[in-house]
N, C-alpha and C positions, 0 to 999 in steps of 0.2 A: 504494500500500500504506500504511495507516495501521496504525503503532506506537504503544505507551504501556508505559509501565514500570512493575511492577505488583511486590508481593510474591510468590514465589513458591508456589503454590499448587500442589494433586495435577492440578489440569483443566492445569496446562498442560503441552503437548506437548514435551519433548524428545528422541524418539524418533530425530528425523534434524541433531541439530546438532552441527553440524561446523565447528570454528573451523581445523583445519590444527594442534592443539597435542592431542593424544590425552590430555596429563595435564588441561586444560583441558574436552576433550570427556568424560572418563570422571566427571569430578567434577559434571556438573550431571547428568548420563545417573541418576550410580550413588550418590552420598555425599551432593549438596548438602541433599537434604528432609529426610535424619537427621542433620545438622549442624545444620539448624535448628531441628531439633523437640529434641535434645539442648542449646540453647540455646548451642550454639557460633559460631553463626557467622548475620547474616540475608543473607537471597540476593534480591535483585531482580532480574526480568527484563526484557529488553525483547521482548513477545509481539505478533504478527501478529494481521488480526480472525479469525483461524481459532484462536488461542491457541498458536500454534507459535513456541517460544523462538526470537528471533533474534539476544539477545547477551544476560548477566547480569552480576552484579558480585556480589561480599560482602561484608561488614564484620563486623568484629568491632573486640572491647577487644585491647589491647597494651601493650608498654612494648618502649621499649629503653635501654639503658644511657647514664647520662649521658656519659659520656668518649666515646660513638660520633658525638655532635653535634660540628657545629664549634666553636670554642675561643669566636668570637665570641658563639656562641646560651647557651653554658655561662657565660661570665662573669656573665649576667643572671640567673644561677638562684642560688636558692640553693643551699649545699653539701651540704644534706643529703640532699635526693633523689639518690639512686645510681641509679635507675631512673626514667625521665620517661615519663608516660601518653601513649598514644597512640592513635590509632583505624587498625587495620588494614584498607586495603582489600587482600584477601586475593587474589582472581581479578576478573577483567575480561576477558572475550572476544566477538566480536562473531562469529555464523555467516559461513562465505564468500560466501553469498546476498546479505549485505547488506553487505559488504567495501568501504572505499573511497567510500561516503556521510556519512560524519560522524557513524555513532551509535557508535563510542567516543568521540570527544568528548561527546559527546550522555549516555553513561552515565556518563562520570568526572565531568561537572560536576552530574550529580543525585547522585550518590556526597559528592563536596564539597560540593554545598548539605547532605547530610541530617547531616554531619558538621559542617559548622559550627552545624548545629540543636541535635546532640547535646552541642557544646562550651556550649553556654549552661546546660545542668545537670548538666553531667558534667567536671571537669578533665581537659583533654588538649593538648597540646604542636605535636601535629604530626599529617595522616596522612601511614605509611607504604606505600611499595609494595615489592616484591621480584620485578622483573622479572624476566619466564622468559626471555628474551634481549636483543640488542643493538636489533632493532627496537622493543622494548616500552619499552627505556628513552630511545631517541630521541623513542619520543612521550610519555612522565614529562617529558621535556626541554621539551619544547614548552609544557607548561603549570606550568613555572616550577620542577619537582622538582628535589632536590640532590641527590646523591648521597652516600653515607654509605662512603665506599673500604674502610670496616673491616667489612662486612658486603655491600657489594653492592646495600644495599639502597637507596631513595630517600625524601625527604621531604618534603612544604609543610607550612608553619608556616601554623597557625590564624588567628594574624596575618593572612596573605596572603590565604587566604581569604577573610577577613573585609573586607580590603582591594578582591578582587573581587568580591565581591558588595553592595559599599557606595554 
């Protein structure tokens, strides 16, 4: 089966995907193509040669509060941002079909590559994620995310990024 990860487009099929996460499965089914056409949020898939979704990711702009970083990342900043830029990847889900082969990694490091593309003309600090549970944040863990205890959420600094892909 050959995959490519593609902008999300109306030809492709999400008709039967199914990650095991229903708020996950409803949102590429039902919300994502008027997220993007509202300019909220872009959606990349990863589609089959039949064009049938078999895992996507989004991104959007963000901030989160400076005091929610740790003490170390905050002493480097200056004091006047109360809020530090950030690029949210918002969802990331892979179908059960394709479960267990490597394309969420495969999606979070095209996710982080287009993110550090966007940091070269766009100021931003960190992407965040906000895992939908304990397994989602064991694999954030895997690829270097921190966790944020004041929010749940997680983070890689641009830095790092920048770091692997150098």
């Amino acid at each position: 089966m050959k995959l490519q990860i593609n902008v999300l487009e109306k030809k492709h099929d999400k008709s039967n995907f199914d990650c095991g996460y229903s708020l996950l499965d409803s949102y590429i089914k039902k919300q994502a193509r008027q997220d993007v056409s509202r300019d909220l949020s872009a959606c990349f898939v990863l589609v089959d040669e039949l064009d049938k979704i078999k895992g996507y990711y989004t991104l959007s702009a963000s901030s989160v509060k400076r005091d929610e970083f740790p003490d170390v990342m905050q002493k480097k900043l200056p004091p006047s941002y109360g809020d530090l830029p950030t690029v949210l990847l918002g969802r990331l889900a892979i179908d059960k079909s394709v479960k267990g082969n490597g394309y969420g990694g495969i999606l979070l490091v095209d996710a982080l590559k287009k993110c550090l593309d966007i940091s070269a003309s766009l100021g931003t600090i960190a992407v965040i994620v906000d895992p939908i549970d304990e397994n989602a944040q064991t694999f954030y863990y895997k690829y270097g995310f921190v966790l944020l205890p004041s929010s749940g959420k997680m983070f890689l600094p641009i830095k790092t990024i920048k770091e692997l892909f150098s």
